[in-house]
C-alpha positions as CSV (number, residue, x, y, z in Angstrom):
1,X,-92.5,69.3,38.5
2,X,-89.3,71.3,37.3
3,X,-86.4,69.3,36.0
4,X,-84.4,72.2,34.4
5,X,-86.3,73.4,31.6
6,X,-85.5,77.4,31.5
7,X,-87.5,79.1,28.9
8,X,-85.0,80.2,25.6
9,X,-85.4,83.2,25.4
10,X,-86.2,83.9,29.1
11,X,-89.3,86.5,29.9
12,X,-87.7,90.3,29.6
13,X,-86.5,91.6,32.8
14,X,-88.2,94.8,32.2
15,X,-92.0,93.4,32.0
16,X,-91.5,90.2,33.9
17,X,-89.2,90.6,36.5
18,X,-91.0,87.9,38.4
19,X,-90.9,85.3,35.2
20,X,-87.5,86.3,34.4
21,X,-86.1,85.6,37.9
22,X,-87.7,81.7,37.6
23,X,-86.1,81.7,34.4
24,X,-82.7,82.3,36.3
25,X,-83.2,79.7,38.9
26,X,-84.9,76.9,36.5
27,X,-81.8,77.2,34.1
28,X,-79.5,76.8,37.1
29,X,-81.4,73.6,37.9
30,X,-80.7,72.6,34.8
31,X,-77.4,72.9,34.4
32,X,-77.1,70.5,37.3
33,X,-79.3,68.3,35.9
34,X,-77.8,64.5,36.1
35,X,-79.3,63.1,33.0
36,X,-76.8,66.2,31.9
37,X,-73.9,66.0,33.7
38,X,-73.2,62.1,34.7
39,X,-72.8,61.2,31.0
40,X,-70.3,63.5,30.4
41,X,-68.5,61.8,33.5
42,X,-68.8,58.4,32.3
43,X,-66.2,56.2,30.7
44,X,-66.8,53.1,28.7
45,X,-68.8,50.2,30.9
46,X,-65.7,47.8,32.3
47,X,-65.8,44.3,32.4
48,X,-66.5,42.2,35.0
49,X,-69.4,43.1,38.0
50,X,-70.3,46.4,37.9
51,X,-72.2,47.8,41.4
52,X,-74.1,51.2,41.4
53,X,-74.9,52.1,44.6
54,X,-75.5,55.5,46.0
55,X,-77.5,58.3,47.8
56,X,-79.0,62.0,47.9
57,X,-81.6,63.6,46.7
58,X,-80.5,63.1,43.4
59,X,-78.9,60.0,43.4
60,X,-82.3,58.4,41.8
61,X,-82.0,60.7,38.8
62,X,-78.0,59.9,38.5
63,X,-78.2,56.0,38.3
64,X,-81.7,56.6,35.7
65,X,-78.7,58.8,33.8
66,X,-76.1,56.5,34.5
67,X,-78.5,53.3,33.2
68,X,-79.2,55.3,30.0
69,X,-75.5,55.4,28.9
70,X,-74.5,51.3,30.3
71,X,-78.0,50.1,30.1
72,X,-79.1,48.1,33.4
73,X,-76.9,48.0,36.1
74,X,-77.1,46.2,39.5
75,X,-77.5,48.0,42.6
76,X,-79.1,50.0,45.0
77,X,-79.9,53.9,45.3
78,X,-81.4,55.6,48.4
79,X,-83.1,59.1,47.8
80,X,-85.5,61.3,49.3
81,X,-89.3,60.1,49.5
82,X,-90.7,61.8,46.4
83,X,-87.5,61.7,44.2
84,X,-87.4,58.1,42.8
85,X,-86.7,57.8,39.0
86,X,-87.1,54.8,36.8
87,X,-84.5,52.5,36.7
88,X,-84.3,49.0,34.6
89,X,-81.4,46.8,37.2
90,X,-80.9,49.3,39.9
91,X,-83.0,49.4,43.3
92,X,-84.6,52.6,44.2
93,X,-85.3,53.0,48.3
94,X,-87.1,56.2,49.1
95,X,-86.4,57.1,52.9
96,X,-86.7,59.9,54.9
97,X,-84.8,63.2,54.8
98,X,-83.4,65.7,57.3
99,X,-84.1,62.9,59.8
100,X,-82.8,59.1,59.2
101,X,-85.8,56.8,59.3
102,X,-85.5,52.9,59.2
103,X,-86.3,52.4,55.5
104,X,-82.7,54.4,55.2
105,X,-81.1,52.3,58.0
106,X,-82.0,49.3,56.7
107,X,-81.4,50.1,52.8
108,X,-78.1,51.0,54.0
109,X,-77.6,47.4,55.8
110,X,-78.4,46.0,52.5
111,X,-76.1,48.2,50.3
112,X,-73.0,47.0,52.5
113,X,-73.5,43.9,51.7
114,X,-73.8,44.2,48.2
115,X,-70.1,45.4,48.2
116,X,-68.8,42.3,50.3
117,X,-66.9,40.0,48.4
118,X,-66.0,42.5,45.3
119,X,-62.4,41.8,44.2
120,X,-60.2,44.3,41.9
121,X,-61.7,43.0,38.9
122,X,-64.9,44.5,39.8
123,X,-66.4,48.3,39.5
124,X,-68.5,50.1,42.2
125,X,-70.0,53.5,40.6
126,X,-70.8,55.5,43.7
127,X,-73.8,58.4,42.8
128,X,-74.0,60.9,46.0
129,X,-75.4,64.3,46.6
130,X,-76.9,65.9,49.1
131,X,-79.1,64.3,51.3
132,X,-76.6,61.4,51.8
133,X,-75.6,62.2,54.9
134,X,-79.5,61.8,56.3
135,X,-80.4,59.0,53.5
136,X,-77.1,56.6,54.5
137,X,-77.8,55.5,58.3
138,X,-75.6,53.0,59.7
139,X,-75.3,54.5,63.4
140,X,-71.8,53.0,64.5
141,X,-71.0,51.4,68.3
142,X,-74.2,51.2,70.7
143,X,-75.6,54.2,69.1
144,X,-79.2,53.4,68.2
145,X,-81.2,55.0,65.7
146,X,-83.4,56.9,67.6
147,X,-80.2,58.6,69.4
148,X,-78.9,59.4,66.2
149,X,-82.2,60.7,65.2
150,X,-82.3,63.3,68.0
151,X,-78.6,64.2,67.7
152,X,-79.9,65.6,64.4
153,X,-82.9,67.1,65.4
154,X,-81.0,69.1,67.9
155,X,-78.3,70.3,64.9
156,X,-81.0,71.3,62.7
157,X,-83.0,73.4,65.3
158,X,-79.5,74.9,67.0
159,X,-78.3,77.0,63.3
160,X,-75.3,74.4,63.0
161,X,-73.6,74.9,59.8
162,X,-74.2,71.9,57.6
163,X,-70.4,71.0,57.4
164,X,-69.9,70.9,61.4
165,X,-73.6,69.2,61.2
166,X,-72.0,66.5,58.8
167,X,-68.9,66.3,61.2
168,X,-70.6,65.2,63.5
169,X,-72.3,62.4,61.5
170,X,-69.3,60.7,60.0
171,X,-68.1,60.0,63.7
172,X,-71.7,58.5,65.2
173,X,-72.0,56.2,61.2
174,X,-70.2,53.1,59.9
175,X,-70.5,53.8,56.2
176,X,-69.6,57.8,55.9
177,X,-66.1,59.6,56.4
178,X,-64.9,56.9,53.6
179,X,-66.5,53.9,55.4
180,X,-68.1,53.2,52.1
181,X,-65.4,53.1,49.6
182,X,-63.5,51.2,52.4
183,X,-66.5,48.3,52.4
184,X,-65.9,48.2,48.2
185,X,-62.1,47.2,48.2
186,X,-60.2,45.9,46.8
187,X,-63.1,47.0,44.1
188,X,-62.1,49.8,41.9
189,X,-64.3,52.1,42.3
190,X,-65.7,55.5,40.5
191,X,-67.6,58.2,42.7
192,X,-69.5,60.9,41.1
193,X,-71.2,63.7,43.2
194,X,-73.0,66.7,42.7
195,X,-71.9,69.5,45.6
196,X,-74.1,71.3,47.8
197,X,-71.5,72.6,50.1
198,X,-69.9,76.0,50.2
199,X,-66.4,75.2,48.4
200,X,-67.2,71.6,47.1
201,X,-65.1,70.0,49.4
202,X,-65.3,66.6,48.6
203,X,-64.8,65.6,52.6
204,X,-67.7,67.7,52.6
205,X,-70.6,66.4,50.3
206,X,-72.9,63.5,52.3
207,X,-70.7,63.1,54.5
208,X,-68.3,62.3,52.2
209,X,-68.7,57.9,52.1
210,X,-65.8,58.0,49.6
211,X,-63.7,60.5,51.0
212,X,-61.8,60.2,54.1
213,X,-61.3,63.3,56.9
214,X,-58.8,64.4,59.5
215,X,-61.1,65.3,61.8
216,X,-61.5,63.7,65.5
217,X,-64.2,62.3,67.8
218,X,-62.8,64.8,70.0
219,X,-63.7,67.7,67.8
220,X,-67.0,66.1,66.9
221,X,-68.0,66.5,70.3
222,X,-67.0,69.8,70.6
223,X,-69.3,70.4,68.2
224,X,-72.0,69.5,69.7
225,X,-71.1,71.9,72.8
226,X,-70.1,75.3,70.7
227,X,-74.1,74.1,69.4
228,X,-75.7,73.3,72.8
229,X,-76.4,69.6,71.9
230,X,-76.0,67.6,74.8
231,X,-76.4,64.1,73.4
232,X,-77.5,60.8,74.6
233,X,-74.5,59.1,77.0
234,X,-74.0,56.3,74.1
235,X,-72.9,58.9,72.2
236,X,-71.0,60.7,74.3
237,X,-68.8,57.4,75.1
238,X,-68.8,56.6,71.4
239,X,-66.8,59.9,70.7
240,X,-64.9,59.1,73.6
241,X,-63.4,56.0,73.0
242,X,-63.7,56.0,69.1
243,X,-60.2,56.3,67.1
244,X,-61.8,58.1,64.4
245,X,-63.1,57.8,61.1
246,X,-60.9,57.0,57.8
247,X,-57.6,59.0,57.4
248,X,-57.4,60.6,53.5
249,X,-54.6,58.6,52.9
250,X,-55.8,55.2,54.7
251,X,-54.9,52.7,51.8
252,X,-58.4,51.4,51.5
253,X,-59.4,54.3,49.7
254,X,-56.4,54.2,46.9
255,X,-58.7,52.6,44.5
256,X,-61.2,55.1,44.9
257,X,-61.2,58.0,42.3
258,X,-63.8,60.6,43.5
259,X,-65.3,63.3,40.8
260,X,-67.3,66.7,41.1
261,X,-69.5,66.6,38.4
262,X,-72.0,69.2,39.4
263,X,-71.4,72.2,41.6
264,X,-73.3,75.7,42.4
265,X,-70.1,77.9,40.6
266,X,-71.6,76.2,37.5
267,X,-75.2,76.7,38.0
268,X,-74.5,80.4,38.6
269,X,-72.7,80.6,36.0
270,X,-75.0,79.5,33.8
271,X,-77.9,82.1,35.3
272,X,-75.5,85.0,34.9
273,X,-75.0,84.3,31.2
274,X,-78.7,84.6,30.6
275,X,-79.2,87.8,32.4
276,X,-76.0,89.1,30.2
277,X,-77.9,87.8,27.3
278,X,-81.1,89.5,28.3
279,X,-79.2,92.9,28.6
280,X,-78.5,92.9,32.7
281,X,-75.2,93.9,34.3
282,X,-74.2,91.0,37.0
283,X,-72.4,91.5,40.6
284,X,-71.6,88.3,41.3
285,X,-71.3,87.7,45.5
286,X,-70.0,84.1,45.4
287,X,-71.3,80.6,45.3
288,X,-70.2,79.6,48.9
289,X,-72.0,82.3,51.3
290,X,-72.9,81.0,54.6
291,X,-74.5,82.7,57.9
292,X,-77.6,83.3,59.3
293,X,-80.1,84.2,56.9
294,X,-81.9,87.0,58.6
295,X,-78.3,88.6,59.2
296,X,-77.3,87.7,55.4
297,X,-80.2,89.3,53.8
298,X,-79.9,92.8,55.6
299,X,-76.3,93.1,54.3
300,X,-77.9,92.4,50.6
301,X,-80.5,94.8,50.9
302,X,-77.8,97.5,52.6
303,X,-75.8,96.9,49.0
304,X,-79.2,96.4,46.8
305,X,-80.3,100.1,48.1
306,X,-76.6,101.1,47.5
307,X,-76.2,100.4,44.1
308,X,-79.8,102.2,43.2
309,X,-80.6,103.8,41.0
310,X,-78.9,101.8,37.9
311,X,-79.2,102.9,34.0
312,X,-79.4,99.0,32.9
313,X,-81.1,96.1,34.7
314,X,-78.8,95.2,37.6
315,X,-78.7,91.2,38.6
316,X,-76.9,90.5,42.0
317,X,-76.4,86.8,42.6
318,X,-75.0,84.3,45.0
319,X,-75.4,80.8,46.4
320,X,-74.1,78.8,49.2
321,X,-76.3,77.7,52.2
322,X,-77.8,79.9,54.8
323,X,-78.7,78.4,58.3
324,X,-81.9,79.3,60.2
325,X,-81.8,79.8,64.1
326,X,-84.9,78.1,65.0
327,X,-86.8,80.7,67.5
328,X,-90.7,80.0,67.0
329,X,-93.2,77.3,65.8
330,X,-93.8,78.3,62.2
331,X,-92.1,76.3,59.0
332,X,-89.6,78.2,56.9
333,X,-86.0,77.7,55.8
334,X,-83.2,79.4,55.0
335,X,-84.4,80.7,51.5
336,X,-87.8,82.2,52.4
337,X,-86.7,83.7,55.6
338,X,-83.9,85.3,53.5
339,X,-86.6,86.7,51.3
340,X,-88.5,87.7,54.4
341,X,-86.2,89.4,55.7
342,X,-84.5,90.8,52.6
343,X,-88.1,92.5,51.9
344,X,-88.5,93.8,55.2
345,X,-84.7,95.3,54.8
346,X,-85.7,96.9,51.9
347,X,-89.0,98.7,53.0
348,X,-90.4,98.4,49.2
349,X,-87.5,100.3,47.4
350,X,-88.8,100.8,44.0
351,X,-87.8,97.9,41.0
352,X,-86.5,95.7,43.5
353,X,-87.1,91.8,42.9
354,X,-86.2,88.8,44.3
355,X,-86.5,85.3,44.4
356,X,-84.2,82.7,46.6
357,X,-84.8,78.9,46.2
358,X,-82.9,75.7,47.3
359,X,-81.9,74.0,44.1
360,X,-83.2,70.8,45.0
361,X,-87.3,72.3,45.6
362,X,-87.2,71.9,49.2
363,X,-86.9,75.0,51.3
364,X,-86.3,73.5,55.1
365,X,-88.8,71.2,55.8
366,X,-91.2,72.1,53.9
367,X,-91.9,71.1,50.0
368,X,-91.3,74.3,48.6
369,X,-88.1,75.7,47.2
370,X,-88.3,79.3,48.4
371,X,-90.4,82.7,47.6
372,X,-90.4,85.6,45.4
373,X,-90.2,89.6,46.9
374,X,-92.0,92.5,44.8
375,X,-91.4,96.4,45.8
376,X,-95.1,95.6,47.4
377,X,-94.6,92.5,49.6
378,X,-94.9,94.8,52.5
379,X,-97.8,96.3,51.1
380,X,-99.8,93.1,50.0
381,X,-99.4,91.9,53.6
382,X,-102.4,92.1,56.2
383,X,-100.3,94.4,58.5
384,X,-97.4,95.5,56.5
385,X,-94.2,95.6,57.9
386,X,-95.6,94.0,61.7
387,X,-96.4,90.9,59.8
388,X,-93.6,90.5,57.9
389,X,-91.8,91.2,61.8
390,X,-94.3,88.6,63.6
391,X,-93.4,86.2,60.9
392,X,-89.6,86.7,61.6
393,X,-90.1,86.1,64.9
394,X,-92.1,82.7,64.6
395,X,-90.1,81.1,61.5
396,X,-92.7,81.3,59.7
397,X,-91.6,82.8,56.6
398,X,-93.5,79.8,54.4
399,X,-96.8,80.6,55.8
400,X,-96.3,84.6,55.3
401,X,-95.3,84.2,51.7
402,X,-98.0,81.2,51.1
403,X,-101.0,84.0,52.0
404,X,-99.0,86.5,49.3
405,X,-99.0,83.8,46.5
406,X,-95.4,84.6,46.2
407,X,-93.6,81.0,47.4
408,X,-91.3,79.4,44.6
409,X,-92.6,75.7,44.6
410,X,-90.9,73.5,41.9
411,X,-91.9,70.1,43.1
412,X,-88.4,67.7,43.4
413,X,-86.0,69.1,40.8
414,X,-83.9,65.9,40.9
415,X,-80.5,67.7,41.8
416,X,-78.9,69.7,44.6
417,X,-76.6,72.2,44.0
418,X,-77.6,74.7,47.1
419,X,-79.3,77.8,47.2
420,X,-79.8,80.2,45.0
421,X,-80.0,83.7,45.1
422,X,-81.5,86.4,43.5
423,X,-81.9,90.1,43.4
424,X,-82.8,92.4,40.5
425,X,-82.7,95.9,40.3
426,X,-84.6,97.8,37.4
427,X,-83.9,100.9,36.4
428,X,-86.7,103.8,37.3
429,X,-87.8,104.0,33.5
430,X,-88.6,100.0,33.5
């Protein structure tokens, strides 16, 4: 399991350009790790009740971190089956994750009512990441779980972006869109989150439960027409009649102070200063891409084969989160199908490597962070570039890089701080 433990000094670029790129994306891990970054965020513990609760993927690992610097806390954490930490006062509930299960719905019931009653002597730490917007279920009006289930389903497979995906969700739930800092006051209370959203919006990142949103029900459900989602009629007269979620300035949410403590600019950044260490020029592309990945990955290739041949190792990174179209049967996400299609782009040009993993070791649906591309991907293939092409077609970039040997698995990383990209280019005398 990788929790963020780069090799110091990574492998050289020039005779491992497959260990050197892992090196890159485990130190990015770590520089989001929690038991690194929520400490640093913490003041002194207050007096009187103090209530952690929380979700994400690595909300388990934030309230371990947060326990090891108050000591036990009471509470309640929701996270991603597979990601629960040890924690001395507060509850860990594993649930499901893209799609809301009952173990989350229920967990979520129970985490509401641990804030009833708090008054403004009392402290609510709220831990979120992302995952929070599938972890935290509290479908709102006649909405029932299973509706809400399939609204989701339908996102995921239409190529949504994840911010009008999470749009969507804060108008159909009772605890996101700042319904959750609204259920703690009078409380005071302090959120932390770690981003996984292009810009780190705050109104962005799980749905935002601490963070109200200007948006309507009305452009919720227009949503879900630009995407083709025709949802189930309790929905539909949900959005209809609803008045919308919090407002940014509803007062409920004055006693709220909401912090970034994690986000991909830093996790980049902290990739980038290795591979200048290690003797590699960096082009940066940005930490808040978004697209289709198929269509991103050609445009990388165009520029990798552009900038050949190079006199010095040449690292081009970027992060942000890619959206896959689903078209066929197979399992992939965003990062191996980037890879996929990055490798097909680039027809084997000589010293070219890559390697694109979601921070969080899940790639998709499927429990592996991404995959690795060699000049001889194409080559190593039964059926070269046609299988690399009948792949594409199916979505089934995880099963095309699984009979290479070549997928990044990590096992649950324990933070989420998006994708992560990477292409290196060697020179010819490497």
């Amino acid at each position: 399991m990788s929790q963020g433990t780069a090799p110091d000094p990574p492998p050289d670029p020039r005779t491992d350009p497959r260990g050197f790129l892992r090196a890159l994306f485990d130190a990015a891990v770590a520089a989001a790790d929690p038991m690194r970054v929520v400490p640093a965020a913490l003041p002194a513990r207050p007096a009187g009740r103090v209530v952690a609760v929380g979700a994400g993927k690595a909300s388990a690992r934030m309230a371990e971190a947060l326990e090891a610097v108050w000591g036990p806390c009471e509470g309640l954490v929701i996270t991603r089956d597979g990601h629960e930490r040890p924690t001395r006062g507060i509850e860990i509930v594993p649930a499901a994750h893209p799609v809301p299960d009952a173990r989350g719905e229920i967990a979520t019931t129970r985490m509401l009512g641990l804030l009833q009653g708090l008054g403004p002597e009392d402290t609510v730490l709220a831990l979120i990441s992302g995952g929070a917007s599938a972890l935290l279920v509290a479908p709102a009006g006649k909405v029932s779980l299973d509706e809400k289930r399939a609204v989701t389903e339908a996102l995921l497979a239409s190529g949504a972006p994840i911010g009008q995906m999470n749009a969507v969700r804060k108008h159909l739930s009772r605890v996101k869109g700042g319904q959750l800092a609204a259920a703690a006051h009078p409380a005071r209370m302090l959120a932390l989150l770690i981003s996984d959203v292009p810009g780190d919006d705050p109104a962005a990142i799980g749905s935002a439960p601490t963070v109200g949103d200007p948006s309507t029900p009305a452009e919720a459900a227009a949503i879900l027409r630009r995407w083709g989602v025709f949802p189930p009629a309790s929905v539909g007269a949900l959005l209809a009649g609803r008045t919308g979620v919090l407002a940014p300035d509803d007062p409920r949410l004055a006693s709220c102070e909401t912090r970034i403590i994690a986000a991909p600019s830093q996790s980049l950044a902290a990739a980038a200063e290795i591979a200048r260490r290690a003797g590699c020029k960096v082009e940066l592309l940005g930490d808040a891409l978004e697209g289709e990945a198929r269509e991103v990955a050609v445009e990388h290739a165009i520029r990798a084969r552009a900038a050949a041949p190079v006199d010095a190792p040449l690292l081009i990174l970027s992060g942000g989160e890619l959206t896959v179209t689903r078209r066929g049967a197979g399992i992939g996400g965003p990062n191996a199908e980037y890879v996929l299609a990055l490798a097909r782009a680039l027809e084997g040009a000589p010293g070219t490597y890559a390697l694109a993993g979601d921070t969080d070791g899940v790639d998709g649906a499927a429990e592996v962070a991404g995959a690795f591309a060699t000049p001889d991907t194409l080559a190593r293939a039964a059926g070269r570039g046609r299988a690399a092409d009948a792949a594409l077609e199916r979505n089934d970039s995880h099963g095309f890089f699984a009979a290479l040997g070549d997928q990044l698995v990590t096992g649950p990383t324990l933070t989420n701080v998006n994708d992560f990209r990477a292409i290196l280019i060697l020179p010819a005398d490497a």
